[in-house]
PyMOL Python script that loads the backbone (N, CA, C, O; Angstrom):
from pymol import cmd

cmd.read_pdbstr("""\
ATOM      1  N   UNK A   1     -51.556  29.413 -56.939  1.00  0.00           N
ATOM      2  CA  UNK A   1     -52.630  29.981 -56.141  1.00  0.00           C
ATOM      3  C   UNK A   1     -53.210  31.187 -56.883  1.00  0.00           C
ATOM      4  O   UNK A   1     -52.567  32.201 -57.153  1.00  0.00           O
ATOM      5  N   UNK A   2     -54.430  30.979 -57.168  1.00  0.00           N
ATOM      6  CA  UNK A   2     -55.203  31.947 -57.867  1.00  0.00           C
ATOM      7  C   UNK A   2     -56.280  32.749 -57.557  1.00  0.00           C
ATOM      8  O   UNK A   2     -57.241  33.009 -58.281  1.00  0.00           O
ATOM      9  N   UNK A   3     -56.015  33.197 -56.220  1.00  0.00           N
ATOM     10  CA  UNK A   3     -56.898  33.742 -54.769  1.00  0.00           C
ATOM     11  C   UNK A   3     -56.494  35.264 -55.194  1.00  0.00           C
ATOM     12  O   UNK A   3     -57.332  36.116 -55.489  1.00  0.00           O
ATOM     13  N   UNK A   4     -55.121  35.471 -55.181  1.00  0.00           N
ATOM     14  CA  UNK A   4     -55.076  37.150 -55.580  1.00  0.00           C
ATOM     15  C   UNK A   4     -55.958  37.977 -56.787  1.00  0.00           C
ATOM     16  O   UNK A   4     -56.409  39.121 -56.736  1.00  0.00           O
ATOM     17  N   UNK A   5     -56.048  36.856 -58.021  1.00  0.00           N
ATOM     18  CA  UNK A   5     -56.540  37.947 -58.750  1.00  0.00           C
ATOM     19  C   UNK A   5     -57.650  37.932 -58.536  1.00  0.00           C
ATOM     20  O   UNK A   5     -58.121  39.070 -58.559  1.00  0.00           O
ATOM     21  N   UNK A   6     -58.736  36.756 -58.213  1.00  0.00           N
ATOM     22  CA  UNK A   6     -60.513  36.876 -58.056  1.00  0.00           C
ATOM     23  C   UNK A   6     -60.718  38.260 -56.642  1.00  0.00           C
ATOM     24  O   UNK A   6     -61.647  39.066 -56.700  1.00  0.00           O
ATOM     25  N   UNK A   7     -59.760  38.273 -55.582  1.00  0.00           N
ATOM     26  CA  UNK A   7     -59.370  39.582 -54.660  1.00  0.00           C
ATOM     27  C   UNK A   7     -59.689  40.801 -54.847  1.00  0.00           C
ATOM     28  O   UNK A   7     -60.623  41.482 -54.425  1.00  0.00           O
ATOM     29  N   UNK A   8     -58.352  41.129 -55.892  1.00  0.00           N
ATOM     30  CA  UNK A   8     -58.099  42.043 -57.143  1.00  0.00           C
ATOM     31  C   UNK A   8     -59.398  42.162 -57.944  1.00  0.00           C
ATOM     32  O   UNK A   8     -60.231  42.966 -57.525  1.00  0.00           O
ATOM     33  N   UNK A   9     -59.631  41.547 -58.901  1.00  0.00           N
ATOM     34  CA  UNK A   9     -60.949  41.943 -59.504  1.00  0.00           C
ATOM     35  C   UNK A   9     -62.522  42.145 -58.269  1.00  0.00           C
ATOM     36  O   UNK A   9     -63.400  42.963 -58.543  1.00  0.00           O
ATOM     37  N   UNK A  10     -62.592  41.318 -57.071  1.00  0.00           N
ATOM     38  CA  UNK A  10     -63.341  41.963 -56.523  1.00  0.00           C
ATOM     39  C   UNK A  10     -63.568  43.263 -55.928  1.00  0.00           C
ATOM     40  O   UNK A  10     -64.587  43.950 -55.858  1.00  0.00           O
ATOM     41  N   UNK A  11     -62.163  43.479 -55.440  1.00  0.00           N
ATOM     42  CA  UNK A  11     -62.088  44.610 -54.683  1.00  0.00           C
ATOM     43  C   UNK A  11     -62.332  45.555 -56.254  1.00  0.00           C
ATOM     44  O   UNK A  11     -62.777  46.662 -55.951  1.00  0.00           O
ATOM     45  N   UNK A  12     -62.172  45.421 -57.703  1.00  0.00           N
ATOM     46  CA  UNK A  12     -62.469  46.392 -58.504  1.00  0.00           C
ATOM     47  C   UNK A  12     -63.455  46.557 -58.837  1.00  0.00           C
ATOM     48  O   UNK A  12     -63.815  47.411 -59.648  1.00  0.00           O
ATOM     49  N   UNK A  13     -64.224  45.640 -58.185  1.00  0.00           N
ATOM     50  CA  UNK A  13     -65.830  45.555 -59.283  1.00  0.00           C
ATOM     51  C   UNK A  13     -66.590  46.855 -57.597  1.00  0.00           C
ATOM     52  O   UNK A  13     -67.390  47.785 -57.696  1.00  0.00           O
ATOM     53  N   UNK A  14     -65.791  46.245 -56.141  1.00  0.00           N
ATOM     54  CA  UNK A  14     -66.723  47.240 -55.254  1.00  0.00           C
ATOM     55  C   UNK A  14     -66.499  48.724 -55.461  1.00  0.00           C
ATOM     56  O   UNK A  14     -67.372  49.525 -55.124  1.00  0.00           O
ATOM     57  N   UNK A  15     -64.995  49.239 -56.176  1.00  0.00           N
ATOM     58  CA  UNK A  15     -64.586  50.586 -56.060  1.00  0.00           C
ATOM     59  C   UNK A  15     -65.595  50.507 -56.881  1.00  0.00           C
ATOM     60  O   UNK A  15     -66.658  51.044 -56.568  1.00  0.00           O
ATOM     61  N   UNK A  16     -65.435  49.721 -58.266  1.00  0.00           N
ATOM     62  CA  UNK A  16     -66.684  50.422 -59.468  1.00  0.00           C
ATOM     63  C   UNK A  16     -68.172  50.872 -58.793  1.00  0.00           C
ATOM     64  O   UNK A  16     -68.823  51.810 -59.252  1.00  0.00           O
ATOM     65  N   UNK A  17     -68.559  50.160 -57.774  1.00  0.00           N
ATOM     66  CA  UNK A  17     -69.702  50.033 -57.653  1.00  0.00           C
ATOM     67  C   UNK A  17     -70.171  51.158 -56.815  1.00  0.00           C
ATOM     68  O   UNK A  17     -71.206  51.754 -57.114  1.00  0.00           O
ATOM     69  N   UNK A  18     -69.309  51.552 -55.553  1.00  0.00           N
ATOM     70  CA  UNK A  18     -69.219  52.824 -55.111  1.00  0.00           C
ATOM     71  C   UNK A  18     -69.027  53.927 -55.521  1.00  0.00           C
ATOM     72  O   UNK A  18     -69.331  54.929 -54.874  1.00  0.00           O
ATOM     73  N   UNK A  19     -68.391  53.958 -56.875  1.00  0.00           N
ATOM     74  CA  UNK A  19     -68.321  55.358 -57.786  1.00  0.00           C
ATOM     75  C   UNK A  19     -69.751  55.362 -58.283  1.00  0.00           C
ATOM     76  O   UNK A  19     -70.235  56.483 -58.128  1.00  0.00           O
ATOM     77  N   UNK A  20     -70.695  54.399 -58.889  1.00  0.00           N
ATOM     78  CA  UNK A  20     -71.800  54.669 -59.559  1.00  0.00           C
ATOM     79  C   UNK A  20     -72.681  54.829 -58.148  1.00  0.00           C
ATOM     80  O   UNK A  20     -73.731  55.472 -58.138  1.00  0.00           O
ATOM     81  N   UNK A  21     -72.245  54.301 -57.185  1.00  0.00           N
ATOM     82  CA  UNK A  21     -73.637  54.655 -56.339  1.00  0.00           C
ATOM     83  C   UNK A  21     -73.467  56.090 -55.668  1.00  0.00           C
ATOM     84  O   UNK A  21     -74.436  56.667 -55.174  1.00  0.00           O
ATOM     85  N   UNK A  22     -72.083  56.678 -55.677  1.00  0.00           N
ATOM     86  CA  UNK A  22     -71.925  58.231 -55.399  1.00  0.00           C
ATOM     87  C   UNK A  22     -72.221  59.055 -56.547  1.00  0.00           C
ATOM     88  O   UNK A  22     -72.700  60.170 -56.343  1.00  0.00           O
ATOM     89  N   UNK A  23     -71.975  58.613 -57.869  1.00  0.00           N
ATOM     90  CA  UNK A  23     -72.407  59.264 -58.631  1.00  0.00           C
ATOM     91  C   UNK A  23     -73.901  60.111 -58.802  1.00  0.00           C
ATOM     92  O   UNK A  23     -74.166  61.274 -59.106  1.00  0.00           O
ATOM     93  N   UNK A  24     -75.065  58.432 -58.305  1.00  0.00           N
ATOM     94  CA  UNK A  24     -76.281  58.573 -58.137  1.00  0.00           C
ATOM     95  C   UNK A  24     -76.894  59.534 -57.514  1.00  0.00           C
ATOM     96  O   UNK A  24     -77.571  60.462 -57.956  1.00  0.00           O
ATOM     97  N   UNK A  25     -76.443  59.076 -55.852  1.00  0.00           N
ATOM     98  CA  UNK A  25     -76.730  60.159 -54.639  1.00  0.00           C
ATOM     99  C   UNK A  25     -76.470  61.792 -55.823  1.00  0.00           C
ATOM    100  O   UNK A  25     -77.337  62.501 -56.333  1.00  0.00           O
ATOM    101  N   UNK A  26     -75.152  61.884 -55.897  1.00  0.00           N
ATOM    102  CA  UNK A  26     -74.525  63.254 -56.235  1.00  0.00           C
ATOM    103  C   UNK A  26     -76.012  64.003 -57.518  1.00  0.00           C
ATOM    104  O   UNK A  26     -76.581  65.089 -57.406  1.00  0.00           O
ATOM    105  N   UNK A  27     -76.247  62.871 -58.661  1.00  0.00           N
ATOM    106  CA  UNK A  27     -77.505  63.500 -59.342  1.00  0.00           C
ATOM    107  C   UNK A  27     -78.791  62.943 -59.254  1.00  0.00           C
ATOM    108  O   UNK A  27     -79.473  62.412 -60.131  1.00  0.00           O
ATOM    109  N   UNK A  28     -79.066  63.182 -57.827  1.00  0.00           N
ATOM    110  CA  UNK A  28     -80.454  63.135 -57.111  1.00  0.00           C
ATOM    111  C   UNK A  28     -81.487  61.696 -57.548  1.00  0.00           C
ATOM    112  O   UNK A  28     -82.706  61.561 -57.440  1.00  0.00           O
ATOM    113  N   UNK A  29     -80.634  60.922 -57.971  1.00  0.00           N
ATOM    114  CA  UNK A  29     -81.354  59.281 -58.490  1.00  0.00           C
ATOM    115  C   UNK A  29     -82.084  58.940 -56.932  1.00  0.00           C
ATOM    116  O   UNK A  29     -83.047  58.211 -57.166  1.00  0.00           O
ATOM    117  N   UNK A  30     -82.008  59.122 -55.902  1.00  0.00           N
ATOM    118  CA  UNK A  30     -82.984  58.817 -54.641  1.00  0.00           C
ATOM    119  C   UNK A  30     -83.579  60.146 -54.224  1.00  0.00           C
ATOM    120  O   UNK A  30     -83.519  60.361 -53.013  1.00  0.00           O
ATOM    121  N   UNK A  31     -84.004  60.855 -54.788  1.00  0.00           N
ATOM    122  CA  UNK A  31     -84.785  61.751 -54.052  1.00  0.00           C
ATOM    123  C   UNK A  31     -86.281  61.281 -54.473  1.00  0.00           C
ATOM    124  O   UNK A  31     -86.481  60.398 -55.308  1.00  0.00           O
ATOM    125  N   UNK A  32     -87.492  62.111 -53.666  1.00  0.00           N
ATOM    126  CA  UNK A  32     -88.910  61.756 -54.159  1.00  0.00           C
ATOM    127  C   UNK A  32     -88.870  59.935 -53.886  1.00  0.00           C
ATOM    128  O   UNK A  32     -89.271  59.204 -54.792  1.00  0.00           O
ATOM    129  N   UNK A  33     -88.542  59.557 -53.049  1.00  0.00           N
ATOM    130  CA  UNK A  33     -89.320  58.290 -52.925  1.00  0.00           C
ATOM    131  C   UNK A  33     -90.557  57.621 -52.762  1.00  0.00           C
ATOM    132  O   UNK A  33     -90.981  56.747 -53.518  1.00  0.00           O
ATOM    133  N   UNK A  34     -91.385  58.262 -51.278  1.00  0.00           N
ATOM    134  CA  UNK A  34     -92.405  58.203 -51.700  1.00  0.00           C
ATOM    135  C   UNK A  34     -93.605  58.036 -52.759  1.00  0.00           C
ATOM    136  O   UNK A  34     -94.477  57.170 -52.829  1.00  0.00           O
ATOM    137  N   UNK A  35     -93.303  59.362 -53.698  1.00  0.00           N
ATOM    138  CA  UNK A  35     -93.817  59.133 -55.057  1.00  0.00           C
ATOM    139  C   UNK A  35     -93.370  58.088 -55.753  1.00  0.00           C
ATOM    140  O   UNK A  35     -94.150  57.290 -56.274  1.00  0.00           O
ATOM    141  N   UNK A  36     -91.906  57.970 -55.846  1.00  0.00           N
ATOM    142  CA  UNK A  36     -92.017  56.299 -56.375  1.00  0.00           C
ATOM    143  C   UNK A  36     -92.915  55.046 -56.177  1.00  0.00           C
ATOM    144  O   UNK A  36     -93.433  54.340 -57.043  1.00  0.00           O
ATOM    145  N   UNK A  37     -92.962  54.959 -55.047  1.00  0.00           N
ATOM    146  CA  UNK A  37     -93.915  53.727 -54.591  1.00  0.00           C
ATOM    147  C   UNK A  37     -94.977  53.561 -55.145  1.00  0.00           C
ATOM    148  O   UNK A  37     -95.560  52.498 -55.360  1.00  0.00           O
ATOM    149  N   UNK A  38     -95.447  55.185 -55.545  1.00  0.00           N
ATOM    150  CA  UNK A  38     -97.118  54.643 -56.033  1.00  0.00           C
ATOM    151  C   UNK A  38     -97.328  55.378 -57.332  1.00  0.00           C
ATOM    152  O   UNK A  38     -98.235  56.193 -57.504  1.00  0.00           O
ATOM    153  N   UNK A  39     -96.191  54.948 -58.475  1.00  0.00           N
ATOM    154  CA  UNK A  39     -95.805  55.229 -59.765  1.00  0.00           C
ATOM    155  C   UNK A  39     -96.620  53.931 -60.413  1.00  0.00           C
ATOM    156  O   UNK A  39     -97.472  54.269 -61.235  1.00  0.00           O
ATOM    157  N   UNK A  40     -96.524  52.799 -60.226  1.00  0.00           N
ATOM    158  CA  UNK A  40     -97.279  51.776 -60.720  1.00  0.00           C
ATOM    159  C   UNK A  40     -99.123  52.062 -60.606  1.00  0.00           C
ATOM    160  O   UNK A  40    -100.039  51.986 -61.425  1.00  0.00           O
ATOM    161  N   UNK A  41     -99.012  52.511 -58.735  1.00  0.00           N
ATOM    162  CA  UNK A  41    -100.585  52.690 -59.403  1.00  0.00           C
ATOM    163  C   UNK A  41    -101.644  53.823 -60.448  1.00  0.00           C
ATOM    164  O   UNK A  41    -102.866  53.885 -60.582  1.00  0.00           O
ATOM    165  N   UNK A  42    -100.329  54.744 -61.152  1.00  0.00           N
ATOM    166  CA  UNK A  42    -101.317  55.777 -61.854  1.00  0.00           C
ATOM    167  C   UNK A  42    -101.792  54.889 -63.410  1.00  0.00           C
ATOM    168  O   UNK A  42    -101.271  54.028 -64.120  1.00  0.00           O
ATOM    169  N   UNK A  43    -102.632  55.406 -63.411  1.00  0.00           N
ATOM    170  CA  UNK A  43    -103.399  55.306 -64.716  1.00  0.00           C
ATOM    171  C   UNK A  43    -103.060  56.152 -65.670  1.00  0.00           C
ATOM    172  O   UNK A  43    -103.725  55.953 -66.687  1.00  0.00           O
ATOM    173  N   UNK A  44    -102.126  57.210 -65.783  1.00  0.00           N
ATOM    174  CA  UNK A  44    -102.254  57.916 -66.667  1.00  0.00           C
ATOM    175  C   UNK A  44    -101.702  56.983 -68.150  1.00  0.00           C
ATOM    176  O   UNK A  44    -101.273  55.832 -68.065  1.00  0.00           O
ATOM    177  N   UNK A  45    -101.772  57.431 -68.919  1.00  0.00           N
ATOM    178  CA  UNK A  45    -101.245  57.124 -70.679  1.00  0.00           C
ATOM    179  C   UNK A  45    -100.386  57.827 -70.566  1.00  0.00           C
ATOM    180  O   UNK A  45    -100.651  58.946 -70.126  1.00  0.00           O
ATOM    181  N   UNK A  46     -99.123  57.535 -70.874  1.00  0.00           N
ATOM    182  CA  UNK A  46     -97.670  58.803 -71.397  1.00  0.00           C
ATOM    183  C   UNK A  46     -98.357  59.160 -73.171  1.00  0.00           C
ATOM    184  O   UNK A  46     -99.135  58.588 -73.935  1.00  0.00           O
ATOM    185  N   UNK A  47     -97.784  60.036 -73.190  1.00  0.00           N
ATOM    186  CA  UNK A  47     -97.858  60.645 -74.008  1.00  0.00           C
ATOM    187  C   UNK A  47     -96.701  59.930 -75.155  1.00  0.00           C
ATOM    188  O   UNK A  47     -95.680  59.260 -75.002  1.00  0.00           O
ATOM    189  N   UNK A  48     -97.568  60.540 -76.557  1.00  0.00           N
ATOM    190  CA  UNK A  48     -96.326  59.519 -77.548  1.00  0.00           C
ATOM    191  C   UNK A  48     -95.024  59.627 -77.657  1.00  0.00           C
ATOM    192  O   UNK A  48     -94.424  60.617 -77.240  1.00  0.00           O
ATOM    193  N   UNK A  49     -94.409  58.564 -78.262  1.00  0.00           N
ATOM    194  CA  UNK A  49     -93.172  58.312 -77.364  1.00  0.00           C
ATOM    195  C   UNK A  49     -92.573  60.086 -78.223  1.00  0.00           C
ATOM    196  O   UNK A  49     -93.254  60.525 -79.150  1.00  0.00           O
ATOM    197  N   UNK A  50     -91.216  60.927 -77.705  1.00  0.00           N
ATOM    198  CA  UNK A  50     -91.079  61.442 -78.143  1.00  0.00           C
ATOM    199  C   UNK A  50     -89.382  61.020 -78.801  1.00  0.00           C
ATOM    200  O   UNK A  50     -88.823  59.965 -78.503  1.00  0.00           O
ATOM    201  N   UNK A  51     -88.888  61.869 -79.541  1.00  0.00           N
ATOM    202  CA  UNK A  51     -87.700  61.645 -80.319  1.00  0.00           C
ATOM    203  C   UNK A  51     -86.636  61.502 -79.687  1.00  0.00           C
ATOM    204  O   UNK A  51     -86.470  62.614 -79.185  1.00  0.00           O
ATOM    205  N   UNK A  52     -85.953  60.980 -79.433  1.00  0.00           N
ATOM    206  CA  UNK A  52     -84.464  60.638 -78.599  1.00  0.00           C
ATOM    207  C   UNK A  52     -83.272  61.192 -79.139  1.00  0.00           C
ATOM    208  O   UNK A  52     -82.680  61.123 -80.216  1.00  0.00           O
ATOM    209  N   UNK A  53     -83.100  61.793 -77.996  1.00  0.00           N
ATOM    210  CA  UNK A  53     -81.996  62.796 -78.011  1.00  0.00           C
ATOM    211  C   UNK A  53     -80.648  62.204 -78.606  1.00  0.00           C
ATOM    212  O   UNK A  53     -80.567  61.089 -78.091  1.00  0.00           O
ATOM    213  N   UNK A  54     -79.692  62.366 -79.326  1.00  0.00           N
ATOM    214  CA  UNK A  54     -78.263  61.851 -79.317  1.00  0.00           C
ATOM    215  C   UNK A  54     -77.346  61.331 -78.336  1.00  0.00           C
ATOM    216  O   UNK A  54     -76.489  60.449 -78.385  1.00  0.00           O
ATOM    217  N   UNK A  55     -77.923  62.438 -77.048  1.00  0.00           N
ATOM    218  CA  UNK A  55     -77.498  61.950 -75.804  1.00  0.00           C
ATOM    219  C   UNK A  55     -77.552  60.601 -75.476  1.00  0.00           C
ATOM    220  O   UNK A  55     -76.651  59.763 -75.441  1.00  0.00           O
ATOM    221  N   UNK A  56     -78.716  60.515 -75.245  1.00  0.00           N
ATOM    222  CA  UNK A  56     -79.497  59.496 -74.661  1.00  0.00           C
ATOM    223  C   UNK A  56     -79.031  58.240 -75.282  1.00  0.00           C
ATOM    224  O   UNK A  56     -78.527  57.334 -74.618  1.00  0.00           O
ATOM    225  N   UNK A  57     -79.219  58.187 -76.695  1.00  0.00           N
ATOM    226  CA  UNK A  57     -78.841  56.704 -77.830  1.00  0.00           C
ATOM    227  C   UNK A  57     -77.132  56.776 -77.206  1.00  0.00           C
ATOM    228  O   UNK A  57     -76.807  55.721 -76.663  1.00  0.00           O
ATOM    229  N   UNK A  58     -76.315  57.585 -77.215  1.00  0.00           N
ATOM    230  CA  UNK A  58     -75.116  57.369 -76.677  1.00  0.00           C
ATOM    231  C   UNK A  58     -74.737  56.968 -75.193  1.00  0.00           C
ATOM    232  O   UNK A  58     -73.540  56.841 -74.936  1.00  0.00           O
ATOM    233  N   UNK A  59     -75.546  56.790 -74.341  1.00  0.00           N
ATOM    234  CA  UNK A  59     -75.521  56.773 -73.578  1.00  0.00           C
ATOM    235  C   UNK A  59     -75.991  55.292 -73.388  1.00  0.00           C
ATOM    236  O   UNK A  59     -75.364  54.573 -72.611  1.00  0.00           O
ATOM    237  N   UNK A  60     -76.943  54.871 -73.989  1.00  0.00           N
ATOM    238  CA  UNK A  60     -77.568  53.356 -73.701  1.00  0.00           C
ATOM    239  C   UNK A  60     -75.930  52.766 -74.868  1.00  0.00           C
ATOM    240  O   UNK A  60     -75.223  51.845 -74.459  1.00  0.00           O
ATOM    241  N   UNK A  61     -75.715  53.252 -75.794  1.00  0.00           N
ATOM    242  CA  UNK A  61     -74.275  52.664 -76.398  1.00  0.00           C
ATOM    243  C   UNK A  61     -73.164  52.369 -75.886  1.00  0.00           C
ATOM    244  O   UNK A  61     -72.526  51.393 -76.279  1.00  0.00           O
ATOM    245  N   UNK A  62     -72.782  53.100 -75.001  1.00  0.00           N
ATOM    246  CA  UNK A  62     -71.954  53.381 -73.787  1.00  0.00           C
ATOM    247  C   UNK A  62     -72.172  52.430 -72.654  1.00  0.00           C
ATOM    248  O   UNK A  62     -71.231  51.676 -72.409  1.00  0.00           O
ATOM    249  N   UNK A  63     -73.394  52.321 -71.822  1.00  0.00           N
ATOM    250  CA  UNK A  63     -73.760  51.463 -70.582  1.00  0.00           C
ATOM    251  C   UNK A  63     -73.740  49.731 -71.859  1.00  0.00           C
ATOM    252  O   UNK A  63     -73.068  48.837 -71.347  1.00  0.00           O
ATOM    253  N   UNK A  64     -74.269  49.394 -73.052  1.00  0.00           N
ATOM    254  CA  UNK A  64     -73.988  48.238 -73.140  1.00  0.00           C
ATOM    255  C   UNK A  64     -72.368  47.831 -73.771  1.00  0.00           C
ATOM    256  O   UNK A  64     -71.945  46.683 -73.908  1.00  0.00           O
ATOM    257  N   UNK A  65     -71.749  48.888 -74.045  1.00  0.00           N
ATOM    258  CA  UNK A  65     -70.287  48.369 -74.193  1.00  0.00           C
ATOM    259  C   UNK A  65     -69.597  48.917 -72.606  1.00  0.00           C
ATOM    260  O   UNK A  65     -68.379  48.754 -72.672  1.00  0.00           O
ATOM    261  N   UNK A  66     -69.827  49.250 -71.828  1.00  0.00           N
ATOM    262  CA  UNK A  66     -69.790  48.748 -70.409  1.00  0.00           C
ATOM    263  C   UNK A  66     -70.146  47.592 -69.901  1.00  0.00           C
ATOM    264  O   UNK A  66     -69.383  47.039 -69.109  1.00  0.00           O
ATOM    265  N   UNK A  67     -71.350  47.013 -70.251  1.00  0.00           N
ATOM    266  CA  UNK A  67     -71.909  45.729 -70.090  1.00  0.00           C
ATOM    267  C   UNK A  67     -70.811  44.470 -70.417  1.00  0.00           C
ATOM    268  O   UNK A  67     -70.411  43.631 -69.611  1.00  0.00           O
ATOM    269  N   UNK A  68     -70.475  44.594 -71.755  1.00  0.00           N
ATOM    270  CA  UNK A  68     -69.736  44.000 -72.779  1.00  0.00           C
ATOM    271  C   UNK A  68     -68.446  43.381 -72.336  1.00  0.00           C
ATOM    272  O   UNK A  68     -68.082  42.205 -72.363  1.00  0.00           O
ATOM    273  N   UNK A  69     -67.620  44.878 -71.765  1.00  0.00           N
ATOM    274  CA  UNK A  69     -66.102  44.773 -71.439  1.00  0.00           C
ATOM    275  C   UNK A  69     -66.323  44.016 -70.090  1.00  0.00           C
ATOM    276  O   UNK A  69     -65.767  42.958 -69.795  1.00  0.00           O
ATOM    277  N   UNK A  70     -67.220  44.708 -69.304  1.00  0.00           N
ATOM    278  CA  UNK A  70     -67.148  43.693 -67.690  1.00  0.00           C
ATOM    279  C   UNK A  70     -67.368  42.021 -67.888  1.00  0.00           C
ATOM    280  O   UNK A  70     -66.683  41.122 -67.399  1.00  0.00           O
ATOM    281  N   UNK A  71     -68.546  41.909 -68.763  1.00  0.00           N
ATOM    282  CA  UNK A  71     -67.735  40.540 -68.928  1.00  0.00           C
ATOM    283  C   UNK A  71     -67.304  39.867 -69.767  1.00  0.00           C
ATOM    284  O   UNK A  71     -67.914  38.810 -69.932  1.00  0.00           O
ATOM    285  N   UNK A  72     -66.417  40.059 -70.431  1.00  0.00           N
ATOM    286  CA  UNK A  72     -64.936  40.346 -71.028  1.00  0.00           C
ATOM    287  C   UNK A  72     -64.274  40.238 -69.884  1.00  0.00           C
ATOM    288  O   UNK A  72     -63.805  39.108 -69.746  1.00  0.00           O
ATOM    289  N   UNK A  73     -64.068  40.903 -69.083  1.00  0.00           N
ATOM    290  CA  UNK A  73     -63.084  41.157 -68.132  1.00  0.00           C
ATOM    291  C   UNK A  73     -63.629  39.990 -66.872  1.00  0.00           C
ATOM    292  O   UNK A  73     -62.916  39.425 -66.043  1.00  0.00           O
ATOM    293  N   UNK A  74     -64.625  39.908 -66.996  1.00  0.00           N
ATOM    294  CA  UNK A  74     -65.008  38.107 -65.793  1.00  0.00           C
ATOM    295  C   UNK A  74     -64.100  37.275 -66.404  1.00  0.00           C
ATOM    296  O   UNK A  74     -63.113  36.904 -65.770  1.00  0.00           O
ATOM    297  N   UNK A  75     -64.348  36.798 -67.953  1.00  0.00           N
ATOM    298  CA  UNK A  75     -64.226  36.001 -68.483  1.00  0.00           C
ATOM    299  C   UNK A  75     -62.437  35.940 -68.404  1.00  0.00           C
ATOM    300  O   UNK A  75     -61.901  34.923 -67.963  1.00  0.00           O
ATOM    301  N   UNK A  76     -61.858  36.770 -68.734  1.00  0.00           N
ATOM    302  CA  UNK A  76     -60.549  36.988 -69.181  1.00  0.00           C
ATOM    303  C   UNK A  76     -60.018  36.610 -67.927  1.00  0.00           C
ATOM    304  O   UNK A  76     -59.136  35.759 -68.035  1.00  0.00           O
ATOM    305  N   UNK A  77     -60.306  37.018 -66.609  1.00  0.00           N
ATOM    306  CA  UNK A  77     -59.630  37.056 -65.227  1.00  0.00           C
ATOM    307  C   UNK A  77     -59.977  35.132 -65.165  1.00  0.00           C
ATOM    308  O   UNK A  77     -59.052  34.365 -64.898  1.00  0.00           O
ATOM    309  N   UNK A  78     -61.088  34.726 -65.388  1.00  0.00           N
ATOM    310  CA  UNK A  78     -61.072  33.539 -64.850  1.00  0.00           C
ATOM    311  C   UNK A  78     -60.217  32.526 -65.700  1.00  0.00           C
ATOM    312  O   UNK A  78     -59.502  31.763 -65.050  1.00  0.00           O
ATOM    313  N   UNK A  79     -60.197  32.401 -67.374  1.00  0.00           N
ATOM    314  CA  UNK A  79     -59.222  32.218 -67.759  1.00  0.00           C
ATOM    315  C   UNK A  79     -58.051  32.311 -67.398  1.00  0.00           C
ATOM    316  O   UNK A  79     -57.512  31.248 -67.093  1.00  0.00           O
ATOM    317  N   UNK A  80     -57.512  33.148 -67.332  1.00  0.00           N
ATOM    318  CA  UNK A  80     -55.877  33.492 -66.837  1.00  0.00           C
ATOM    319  C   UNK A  80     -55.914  32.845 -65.216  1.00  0.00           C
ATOM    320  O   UNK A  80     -54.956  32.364 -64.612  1.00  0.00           O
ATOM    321  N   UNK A  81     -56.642  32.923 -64.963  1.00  0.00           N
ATOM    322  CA  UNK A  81     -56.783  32.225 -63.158  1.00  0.00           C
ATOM    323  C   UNK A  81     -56.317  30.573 -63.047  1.00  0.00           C
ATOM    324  O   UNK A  81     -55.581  30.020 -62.230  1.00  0.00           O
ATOM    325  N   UNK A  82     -57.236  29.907 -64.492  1.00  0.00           N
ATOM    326  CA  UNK A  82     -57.427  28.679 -64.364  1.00  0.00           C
ATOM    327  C   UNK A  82     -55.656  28.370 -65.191  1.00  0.00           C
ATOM    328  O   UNK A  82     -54.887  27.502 -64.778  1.00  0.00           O
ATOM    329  N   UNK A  83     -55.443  29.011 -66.003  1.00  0.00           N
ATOM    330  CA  UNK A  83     -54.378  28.630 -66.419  1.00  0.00           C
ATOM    331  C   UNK A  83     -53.444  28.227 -65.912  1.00  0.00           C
ATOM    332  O   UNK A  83     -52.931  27.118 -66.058  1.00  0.00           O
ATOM    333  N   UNK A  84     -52.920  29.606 -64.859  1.00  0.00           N
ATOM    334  CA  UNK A  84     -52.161  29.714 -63.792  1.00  0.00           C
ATOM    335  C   UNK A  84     -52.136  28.555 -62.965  1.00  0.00           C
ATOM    336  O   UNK A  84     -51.110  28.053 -62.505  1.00  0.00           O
ATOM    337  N   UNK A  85     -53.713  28.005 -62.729  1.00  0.00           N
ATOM    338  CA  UNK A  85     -53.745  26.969 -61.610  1.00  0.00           C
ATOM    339  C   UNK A  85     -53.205  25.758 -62.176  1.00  0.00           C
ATOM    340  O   UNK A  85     -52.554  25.022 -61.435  1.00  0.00           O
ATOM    341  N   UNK A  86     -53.380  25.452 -63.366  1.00  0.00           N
ATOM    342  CA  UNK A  86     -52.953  24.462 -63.934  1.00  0.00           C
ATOM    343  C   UNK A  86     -51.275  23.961 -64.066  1.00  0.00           C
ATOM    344  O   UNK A  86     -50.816  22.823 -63.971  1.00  0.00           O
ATOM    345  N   UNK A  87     -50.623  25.165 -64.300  1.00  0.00           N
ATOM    346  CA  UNK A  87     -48.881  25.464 -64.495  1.00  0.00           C
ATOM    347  C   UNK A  87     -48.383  25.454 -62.631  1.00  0.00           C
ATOM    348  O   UNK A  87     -47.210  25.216 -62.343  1.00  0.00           O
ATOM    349  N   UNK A  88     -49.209  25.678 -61.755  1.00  0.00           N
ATOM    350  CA  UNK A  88     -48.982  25.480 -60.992  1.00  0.00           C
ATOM    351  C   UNK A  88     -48.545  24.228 -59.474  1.00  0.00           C
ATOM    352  O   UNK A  88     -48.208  24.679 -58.380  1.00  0.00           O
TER     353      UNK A  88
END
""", "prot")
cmd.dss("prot")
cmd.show_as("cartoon", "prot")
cmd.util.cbc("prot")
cmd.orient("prot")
């Protein structure tokens, strides 16, 4: 029976998911909504692109080897799942 670990990995993917959405709230990612809504209709031109911080490139490096390991870690759990079911 291979019900505990898909459980297990769900219940880890919701803690994950509740840490990033407290994280959010905590640095103001929903404030100004309103103005969101009507971000598509300005016309302005941004200005040229400017130079990217170290931060920033580490940070998109970071969220796609986050990307990476989670599924890695789908993949790995369902493997070991099916195995199990099989020896079983």
């Amino acid at each position: 029976m291979y019900f505990p670990y898909f459980i297990t990995y769900m219940a880890l993917g919701f803690a994950i998911s509740l840490a990033v959405f407290f994280w959010a709230l905590k640095n103001g990612q929903f404030k100004d909504q309103k103005r969101a809504r009507f971000l598509p209709l300005e016309d302005e031109h941004e200005p040229s692109a400017a130079k990217i911080s170290t931060f920033h490139r580490y940070e998109a490096y970071v969220l796609v080897l986050l990307a990476v390991a989670g599924l890695a870690a789908s993949g790995a759990v369902l493997i070991f799942a099916l195995l199990n079911a099989n020896g079983a």
